[in-house]
N, C-alpha and C positions, 0 to 999 in steps of 0.2 A: 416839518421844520427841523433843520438841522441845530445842533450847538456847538460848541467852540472847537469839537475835536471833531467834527467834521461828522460823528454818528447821530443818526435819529433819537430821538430821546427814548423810544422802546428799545432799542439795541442797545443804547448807555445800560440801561437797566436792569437787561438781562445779562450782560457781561457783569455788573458787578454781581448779580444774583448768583450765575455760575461760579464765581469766586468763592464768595461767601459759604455756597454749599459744599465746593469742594474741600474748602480749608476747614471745615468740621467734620465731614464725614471721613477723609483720609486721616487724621489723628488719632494715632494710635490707641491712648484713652477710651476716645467716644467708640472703637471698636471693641474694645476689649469688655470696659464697663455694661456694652449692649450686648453681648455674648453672655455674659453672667446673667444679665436681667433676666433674658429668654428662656436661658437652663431655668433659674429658678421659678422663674411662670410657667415652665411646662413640670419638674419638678414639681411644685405644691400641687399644680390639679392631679398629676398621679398618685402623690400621696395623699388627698381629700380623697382620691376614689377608692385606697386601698383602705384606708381607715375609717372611712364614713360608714363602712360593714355592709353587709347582704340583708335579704330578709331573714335568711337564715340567724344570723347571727342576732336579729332583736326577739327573736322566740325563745319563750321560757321554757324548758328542760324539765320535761315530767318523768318520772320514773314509774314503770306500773309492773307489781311484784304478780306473778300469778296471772291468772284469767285477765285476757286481751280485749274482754268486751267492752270494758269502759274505756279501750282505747279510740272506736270511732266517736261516741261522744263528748268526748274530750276536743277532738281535734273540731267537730264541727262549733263545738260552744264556743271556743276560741275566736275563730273564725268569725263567728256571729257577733262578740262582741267588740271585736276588732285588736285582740289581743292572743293571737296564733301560739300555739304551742308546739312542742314536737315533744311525742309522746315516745317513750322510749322502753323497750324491755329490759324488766329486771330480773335474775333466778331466781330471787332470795331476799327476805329482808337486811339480812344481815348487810349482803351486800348492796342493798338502796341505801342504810344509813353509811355504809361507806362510803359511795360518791357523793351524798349532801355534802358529810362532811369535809370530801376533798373539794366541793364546787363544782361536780362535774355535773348532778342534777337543783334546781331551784328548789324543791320538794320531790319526794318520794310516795305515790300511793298505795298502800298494802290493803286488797278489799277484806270486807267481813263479813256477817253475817246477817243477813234484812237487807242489804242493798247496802250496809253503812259500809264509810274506808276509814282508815288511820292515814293522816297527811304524815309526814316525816318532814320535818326542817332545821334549816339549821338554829334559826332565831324564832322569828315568825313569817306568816304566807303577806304579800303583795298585795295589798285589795285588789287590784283586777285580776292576778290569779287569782285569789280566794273565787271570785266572783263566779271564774271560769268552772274551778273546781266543785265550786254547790250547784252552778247550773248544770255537771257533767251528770252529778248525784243523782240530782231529782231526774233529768232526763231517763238516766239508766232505769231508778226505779219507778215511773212512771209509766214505760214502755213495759216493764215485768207485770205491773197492776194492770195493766189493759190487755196483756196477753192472758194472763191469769182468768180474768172476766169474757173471756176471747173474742177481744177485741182486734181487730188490728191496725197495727200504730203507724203501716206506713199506709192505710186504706184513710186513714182519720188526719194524717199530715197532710194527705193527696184536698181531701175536704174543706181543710183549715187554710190553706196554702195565701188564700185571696186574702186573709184577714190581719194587712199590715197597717203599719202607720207610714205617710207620704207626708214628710217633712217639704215645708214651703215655706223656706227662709226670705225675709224680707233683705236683709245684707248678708247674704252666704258667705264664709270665710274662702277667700282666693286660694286653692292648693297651690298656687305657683308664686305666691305671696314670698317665700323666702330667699326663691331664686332670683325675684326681682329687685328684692334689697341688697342681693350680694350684686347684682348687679347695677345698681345705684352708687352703692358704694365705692366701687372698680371705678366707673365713671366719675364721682367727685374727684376722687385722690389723683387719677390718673389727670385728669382737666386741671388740676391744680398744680399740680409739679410739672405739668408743661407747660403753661404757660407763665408759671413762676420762672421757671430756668432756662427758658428761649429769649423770656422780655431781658432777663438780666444777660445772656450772652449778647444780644443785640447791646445795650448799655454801655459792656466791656467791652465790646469791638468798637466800639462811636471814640470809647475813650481811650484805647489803647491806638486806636491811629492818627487822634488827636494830640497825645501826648510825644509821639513818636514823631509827629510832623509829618507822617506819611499823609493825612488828610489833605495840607498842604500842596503835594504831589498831585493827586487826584483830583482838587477841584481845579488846578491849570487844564486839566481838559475834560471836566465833568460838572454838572452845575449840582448843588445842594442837593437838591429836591431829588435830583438820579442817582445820587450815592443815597440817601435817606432812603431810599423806596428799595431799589438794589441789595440796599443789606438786609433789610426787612423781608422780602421776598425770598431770600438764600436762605436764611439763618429760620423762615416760616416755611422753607419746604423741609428742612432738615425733621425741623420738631412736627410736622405730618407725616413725613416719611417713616419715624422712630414708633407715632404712635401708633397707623396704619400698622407696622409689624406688629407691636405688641398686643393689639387687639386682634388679631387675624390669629395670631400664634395662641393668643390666651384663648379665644370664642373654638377656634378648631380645637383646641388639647380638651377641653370642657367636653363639646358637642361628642368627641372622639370615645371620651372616655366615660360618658353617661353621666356625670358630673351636671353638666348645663343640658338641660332637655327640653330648654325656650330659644331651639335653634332659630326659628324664623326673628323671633323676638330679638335675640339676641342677635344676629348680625343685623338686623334694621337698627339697633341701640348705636351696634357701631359705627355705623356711614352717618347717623344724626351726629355723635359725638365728634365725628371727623369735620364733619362741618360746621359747630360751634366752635372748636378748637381754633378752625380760621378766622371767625368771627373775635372770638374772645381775645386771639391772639393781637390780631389786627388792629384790635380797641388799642390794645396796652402795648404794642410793638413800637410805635411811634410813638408811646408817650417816654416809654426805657429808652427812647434814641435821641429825645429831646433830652430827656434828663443827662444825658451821658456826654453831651454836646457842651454841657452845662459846667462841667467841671475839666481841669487838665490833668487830674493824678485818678487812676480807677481804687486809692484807698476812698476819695472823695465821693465815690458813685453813691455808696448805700445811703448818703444823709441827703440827696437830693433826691435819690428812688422811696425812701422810707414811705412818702405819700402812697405811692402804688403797691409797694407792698402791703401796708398795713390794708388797702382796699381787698389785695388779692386775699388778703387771709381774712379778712369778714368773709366777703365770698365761700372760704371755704369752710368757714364754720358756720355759715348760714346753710350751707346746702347739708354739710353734714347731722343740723340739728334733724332737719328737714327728711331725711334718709325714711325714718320709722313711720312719719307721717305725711307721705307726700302730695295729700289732697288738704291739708293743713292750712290758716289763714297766713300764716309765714312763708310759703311755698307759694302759695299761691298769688300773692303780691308782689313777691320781691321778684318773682321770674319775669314779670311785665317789666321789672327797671334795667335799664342796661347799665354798667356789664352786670350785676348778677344774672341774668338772662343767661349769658354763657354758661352756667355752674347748673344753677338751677332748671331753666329747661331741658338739658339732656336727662337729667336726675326725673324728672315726670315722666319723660319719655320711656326712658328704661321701669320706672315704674305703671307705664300704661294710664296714666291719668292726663294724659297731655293730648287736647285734642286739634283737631287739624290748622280749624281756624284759629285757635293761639300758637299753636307752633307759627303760621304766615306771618300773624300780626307780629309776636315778639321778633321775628329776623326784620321785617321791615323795620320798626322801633332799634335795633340793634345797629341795620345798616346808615340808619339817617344819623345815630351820634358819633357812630362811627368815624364817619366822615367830615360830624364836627369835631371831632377831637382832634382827628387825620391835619384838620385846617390850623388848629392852634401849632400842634407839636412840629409841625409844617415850619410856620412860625418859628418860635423856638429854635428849632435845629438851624434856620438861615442863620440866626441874629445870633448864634453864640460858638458855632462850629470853630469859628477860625479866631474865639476870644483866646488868650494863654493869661495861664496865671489865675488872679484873682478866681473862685466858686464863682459862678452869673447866681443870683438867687433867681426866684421865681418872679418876683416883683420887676425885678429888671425885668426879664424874658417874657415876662406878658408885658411891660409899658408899651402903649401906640410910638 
């Protein structure tokens, strides 16, 4: 079925969509501004990588004055206790307490006499050094006592070897637990500033071609509902298009540079978060296009948008609570409610606690309000597009 200008109603649609997208993406601004974003998201993950240190660099600095033999016991006891060392030579006492006291060694060992050593430091030892350092002791003199008795100490380790402890945690701490939260966190902020600043460019465009009377122009040969969907759908591939980069560019600089080592995780995070984005957008697209229909001056936008804003930002301080505990009874309720849904399921997602059948159910639950909302703000945008003047309130704009 054709409308007044003679195009189908999906070709209305996508003409004004093309519009919409091209009249964002060619200003000069939204290039520039997204040039800087990208340097600085590829920026900070080279500098997380250069600064977050080597292993090299979380090892304590031993200094060992003289005979080298407490050097392999040293490095294994470390090791053993999960607190590595690097054992270094020194000529001279003199010169151990000179590097304590410039920092270049943690402690200084000078051996003595029985198996005992002198620490050198500059305050006091580390308790996991100290730990390292008496475990290194007794080993050393332990291995002399059993040679002495002629024993031998690696025929008696070969013996002992089987006699561990096999820890069997009932909730094992997640090693990838931290990367999952920075990537929760990536995910709120980013879902939050886009679809906070796509709903409110949709709003400013309703009302800046209202106010201009160019809307007037357009609906002589376009009907409501084709300009309302058409700006929605330009101004919704922009803000995919934006985020698609930034997630691509951020997940590869991470994966690239050792930074993010939950590659598979992390790009499934991102193609979920791409498609909540549309969902979340969708919700609230047409409701900023209702709102913005609703006034003739875009100073007037914010006290008609205030409703959805003040929502968007529960949202994000609900899922931001939610970050540290994402199996949580506030996480785990409010991701059922739409729009929270949008915030909060990518955030479980990225945290691995989101399972298949709630991921189905909450999009289904997302697309059925969706759609109710789609039908109100529908509304709305007919009945008050081409009002000038007077705010419409909300009260008008819903009456039968």
């Amino acid at each position: 079925m054709s409308d007044r200008s003679g195009l189908s109603p999906a070709r209305a649609i996508a003409l004004v969509a093309r519009r919409e997208f091209l009249t964002q993406v060619q200003k000069k601004s939204f290039v520039v501004s997204n040039v800087i974003v990208l340097i600085a998201i590829i920026g900070g993950i080279v500098a997380a990588s250069i600064f977050s240190g080597s292993d090299d660099d979380s090892r304590s600095k031993v200094g060992l004055v003289g005979d080298q033999s407490l050097s392999a016991a040293l490095t294994s006891t470390g090791d053993a206790a999960g607190n590595p060392v690097e054992v270094i030579e020194v000529g001279d006492e003199k010169a151990a307490r000179s590097q304590v006291e410039n920092g270049d060694l943690d402690v200084a060992v000078v051996p003595g006499t029985g198996g005992s050593v002198t620490a050198i430091t500059e305050s006091e030892i580390d308790a996991p050094l100290r730990v390292v350092l008496d475990g290194a002791v007794a080993v050393q003199a332990q291995t002399a006592a059993l040679a002495a008795q002629g024993v031998d100490a690696a025929q008696l380790a070969e013996s002992t070897k089987s006699a561990v402890v096999t820890v069997d945690a009932i909730d094992p701490p997640d090693p990838e637990r931290g990367q999952r939260i920075a990537l929760s966190t990536a995910v709120v902020i980013l879902l939050y500033m886009q679809i906070l600043a796509f709903g409110m460019y949709v709003a400013m465009g309703v009302v800046e071609e209202k106010s201009s009377r160019v809307v007037e122009l357009l609906l002589s040969t376009l009907r409501p509902l084709q300009l309302l969907w058409g700006k929605v759908i330009g101004i919704g591939a922009v803000g995919l298009a934006q985020l698609t980069v930034y997630g691509v560019v951020g997940v590869g600089a991470g994966v690239a540079t050792g930074v993010l080592t939950l590659g598979g995780t992390a790009w499934g995070t991102l193609v979920g978060t791409l498609g909540w984005f549309v969902l979340g957008f969708a919700f609230f697209a047409v409701l900023y296009a209702a709102t913005g229909s609703m006034v003739s001056r875009q100073e007037d936008v914010n006290s008609t948008a205030m409703p959805l804003t003040i929502l968007i930002m529960a949202m994000f301080f609900a899922a931001f609570s939610a970050v540290q505990n994402p199996e949580g009874t506030l996480s785990n309720v409010l991701s059922w409610i739409p729009p929270f849904s949008a915030i909060l399921m990518p955030l479980r997602i990225a945290a691995g606690v989101a399972s298949g059948a709630q991921i189905a159910a909450t999009v289904v639950l997302m697309l059925v309000v969706t759609i109710a909302m789609s039908a109100v703000a529908a509304r709305i945008y007919q009945r008050s597009i081409l009002r000038m003047g007077k705010t419409v309130s909300w009260r008008e704009a819903l009456a039968r």
